[in-house]
C-alpha positions in Angstrom: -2.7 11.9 -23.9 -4.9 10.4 -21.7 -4.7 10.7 -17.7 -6.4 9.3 -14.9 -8.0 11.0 -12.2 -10.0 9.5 -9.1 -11.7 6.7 -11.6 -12.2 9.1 -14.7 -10.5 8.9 -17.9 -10.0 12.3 -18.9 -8.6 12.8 -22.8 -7.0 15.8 -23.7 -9.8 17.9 -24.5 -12.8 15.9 -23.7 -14.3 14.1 -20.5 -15.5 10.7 -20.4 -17.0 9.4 -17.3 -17.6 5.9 -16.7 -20.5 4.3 -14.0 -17.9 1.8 -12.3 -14.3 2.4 -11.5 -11.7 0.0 -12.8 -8.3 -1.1 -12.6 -6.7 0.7 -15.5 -2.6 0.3 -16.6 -1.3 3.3 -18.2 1.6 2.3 -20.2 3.4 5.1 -22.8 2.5 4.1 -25.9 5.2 5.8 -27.7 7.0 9.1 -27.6 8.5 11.6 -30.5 12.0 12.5 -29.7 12.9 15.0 -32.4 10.6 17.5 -30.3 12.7 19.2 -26.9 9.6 18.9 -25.2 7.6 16.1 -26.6 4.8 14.8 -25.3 4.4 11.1 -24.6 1.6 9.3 -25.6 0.3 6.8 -23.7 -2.7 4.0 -24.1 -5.1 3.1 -20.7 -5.5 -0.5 -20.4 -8.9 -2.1 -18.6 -7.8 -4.6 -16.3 -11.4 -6.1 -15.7 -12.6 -7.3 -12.2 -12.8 -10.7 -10.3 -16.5 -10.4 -10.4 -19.3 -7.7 -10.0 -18.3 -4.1 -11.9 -15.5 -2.5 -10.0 -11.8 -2.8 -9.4 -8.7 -0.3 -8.2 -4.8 -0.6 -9.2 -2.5 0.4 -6.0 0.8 -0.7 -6.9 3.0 -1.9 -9.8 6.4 -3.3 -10.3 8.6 -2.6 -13.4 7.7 -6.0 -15.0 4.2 -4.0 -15.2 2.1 -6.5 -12.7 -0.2 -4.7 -10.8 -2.0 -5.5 -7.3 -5.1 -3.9 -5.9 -8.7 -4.8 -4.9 -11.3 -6.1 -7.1 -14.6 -7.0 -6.4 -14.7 -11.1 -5.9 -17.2 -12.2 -3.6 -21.4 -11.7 -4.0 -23.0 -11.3 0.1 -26.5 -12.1 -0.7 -27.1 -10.5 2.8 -26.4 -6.8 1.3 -26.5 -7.8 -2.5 -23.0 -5.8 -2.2 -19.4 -8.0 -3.1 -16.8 -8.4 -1.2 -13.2 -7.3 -2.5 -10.2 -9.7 -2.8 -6.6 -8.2 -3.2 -5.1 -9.4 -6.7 -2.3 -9.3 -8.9 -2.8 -8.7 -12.3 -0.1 -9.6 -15.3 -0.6 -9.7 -19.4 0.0 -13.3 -19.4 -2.5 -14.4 -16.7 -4.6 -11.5 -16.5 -6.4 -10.8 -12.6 -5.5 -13.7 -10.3 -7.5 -13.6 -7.1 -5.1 -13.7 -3.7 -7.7 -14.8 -1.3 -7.5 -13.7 2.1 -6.6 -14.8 5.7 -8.0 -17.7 6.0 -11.9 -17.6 8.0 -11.7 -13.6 6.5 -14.4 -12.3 3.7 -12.0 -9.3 2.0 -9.1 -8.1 1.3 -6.9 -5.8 -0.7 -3.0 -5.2 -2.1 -1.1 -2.2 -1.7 2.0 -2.7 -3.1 4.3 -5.4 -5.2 7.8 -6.1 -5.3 9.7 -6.7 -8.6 9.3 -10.5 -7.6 5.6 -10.4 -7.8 5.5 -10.3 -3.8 2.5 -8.6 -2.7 1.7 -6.9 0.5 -1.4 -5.3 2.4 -4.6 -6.3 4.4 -6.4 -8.7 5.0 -9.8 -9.1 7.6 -9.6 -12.0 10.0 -12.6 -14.0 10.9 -14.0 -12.0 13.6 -14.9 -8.3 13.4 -13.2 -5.2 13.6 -10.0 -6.6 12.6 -7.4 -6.5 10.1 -3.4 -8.0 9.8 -1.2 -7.2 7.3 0.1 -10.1 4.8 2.4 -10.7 2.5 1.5 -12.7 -0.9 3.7 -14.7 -3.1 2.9 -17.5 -6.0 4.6 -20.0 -4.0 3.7 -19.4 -0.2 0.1 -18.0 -0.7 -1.0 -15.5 1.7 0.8 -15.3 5.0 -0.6 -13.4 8.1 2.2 -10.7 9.2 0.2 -10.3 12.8 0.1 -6.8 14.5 2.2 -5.0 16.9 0.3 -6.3 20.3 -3.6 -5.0 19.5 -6.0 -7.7 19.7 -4.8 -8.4 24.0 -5.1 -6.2 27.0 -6.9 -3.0 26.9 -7.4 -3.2 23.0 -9.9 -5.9 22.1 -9.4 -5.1 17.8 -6.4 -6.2 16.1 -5.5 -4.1 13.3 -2.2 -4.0 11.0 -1.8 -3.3 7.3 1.3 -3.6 5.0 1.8 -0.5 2.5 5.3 -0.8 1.3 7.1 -4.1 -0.1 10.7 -4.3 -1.6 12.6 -6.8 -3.6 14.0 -8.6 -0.8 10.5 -9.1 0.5 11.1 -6.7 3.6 7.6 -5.1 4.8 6.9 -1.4 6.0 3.1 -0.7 7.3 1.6 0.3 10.2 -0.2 -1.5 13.2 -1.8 -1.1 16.4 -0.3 -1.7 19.8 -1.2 -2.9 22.8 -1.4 0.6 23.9 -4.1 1.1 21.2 -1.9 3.6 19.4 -0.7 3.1 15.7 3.2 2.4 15.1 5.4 1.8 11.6 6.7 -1.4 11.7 9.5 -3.5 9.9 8.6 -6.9 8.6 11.3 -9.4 7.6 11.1 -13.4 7.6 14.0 -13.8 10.2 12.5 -11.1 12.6 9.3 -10.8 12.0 7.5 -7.3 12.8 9.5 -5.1 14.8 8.2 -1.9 16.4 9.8 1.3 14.8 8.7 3.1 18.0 11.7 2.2 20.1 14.0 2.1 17.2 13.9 6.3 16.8 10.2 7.2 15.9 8.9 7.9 19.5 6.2 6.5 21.7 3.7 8.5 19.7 1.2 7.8 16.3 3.3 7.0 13.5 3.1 5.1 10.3 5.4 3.3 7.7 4.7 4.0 4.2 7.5 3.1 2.0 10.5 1.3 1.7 13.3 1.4 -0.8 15.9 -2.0 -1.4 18.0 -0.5 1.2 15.6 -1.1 3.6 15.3 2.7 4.6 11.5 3.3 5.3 9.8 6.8 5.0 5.7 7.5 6.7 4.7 10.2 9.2 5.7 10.6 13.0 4.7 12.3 15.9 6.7 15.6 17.2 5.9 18.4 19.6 4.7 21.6 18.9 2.5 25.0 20.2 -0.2 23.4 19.4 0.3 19.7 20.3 1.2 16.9 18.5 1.6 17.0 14.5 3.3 14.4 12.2 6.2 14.8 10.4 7.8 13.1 7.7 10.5 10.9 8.2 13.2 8.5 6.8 14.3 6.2 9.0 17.1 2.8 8.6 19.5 0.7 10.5 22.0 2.7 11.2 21.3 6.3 11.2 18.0 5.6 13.0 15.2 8.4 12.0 15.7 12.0 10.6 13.1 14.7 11.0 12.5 16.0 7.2 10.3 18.6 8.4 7.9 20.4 6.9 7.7 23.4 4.1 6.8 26.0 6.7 3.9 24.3 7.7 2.9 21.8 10.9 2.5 18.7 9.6 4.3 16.5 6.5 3.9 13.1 5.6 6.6 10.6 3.2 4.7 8.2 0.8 7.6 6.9 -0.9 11.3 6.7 -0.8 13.7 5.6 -3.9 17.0 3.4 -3.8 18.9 7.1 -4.0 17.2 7.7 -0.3 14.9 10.5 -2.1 11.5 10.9 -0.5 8.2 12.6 -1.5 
């Protein structure tokens, strides 16, 4: 069985550390089904780079494409790269998705069973980052923030983290307030503010979203000893519910499946 962990591929038994980090797929190989409690066995697949020696997977859908950041770009300046977000398939292999147009880097974070990708892009002038989403036909679109970039905030900062398949976009942004807020991304509406919709005034942050549109992150509550975030789901109609924590201050929800189950 082979596992990875934080860039190393660790084999059942045996270490084997490697100088660069890459995109890896880990696909199960095959399993024995006589056995109650078989173990599967699985094969790690090298996804390469777009140019220099690393890479990192963040997402992939069930037709096994993946979507990360790869290094793409050489900057003589630093004699560093600069990373470009990317899908990857086993027809086409890595396919750089560019970035906001004037931008130098950016990188995916998650991809729908369409092959629509989402996450962040920089913009052309410093300190700044919007959420996109990506898609074979469109190219990369620039979701805009929340309101940072005018007023009292002069940086402009959003980033998409969850995508599903009816292209719908949870993330996080800035506001004009200068305080980070989950937001809902659609085509028709654009990005709405989950702040007024239930999650407070306060920090909060979108993470995932499920088909049904339900979106699960962290949010700010009261308590003793000030603000702490808790996990949340949140959707359309029952607004947001406080999951709480397991005894502790804070919680946080990565993820949340089409049966509305969190973790």
């Amino acid at each position: 069985m082979f596992y990875l962990l934080k860039g190393e591929n660790k084999e059942k038994g045996t270490v084997s550390c490697h100088s660069v980090y890459r995109a890896l797929l880990i696909a199960i190989f095959g399993t024995v089904a006589i056995a109650a409690h078989a173990v599967p066995s699985y094969t790690i697949l090298d996804l390469g780079t777009l140019a220099g020696a690393t890479s990192r997977g963040n997402g992939v859908n069930d037709s096994g494409q993946v979507t990360g950041g790869a290094q793409a770009v050489y900057d003589p300046m630093t004699g560093g790269y600069f990373s470009h977000a990317f899908v990857w398939d086993n027809a086409s292999g890595m396919t750089d998705l560019g970035t906001i147009t004037g931008s130098w880097w950016s990188g995916g974070n998650a991809i729908n069973n369409d092959g629509q990708v989402t996450g962040q892009s920089a913009l052309s002038y410093l300190f700044s980052t919007h959420a996109f989403v990506w898609d074979s036909t469109t190219g990369m679109i620039d979701l805009g923030t929340l309101g940072g970039g005018t007023g009292t905030v002069p940086y402009s900062n959003s980033h998409g983290s969850g995508i599903n398949d009816s292209g719908v976009v949870t993330g996080t942004s800035i506001t004009n307030e200068g305080i980070n807020h989950a937001f809902l991304w659609d085509a028709v509406n654009g990005m709405v503010d989950l702040g007024p919709l239930g999650l407070g005034s306060g920090r909060s942050s979108g993470n995932g979203i499920n088909d049904s549109g339900m979106v699960t992150g962290s949010y700010s509550v009261s308590s003793p000893l000030g603000d702490v975030g808790h996990a949340y789901v949140w959707d359309a109609v029952y607004g947001v519910i406080d999951i709480g924590t397991l005894g502790g201050l804070s919680s946080v929800g990565i993820a949340v499946n089409d049966i509305g189950q969190v973790a």
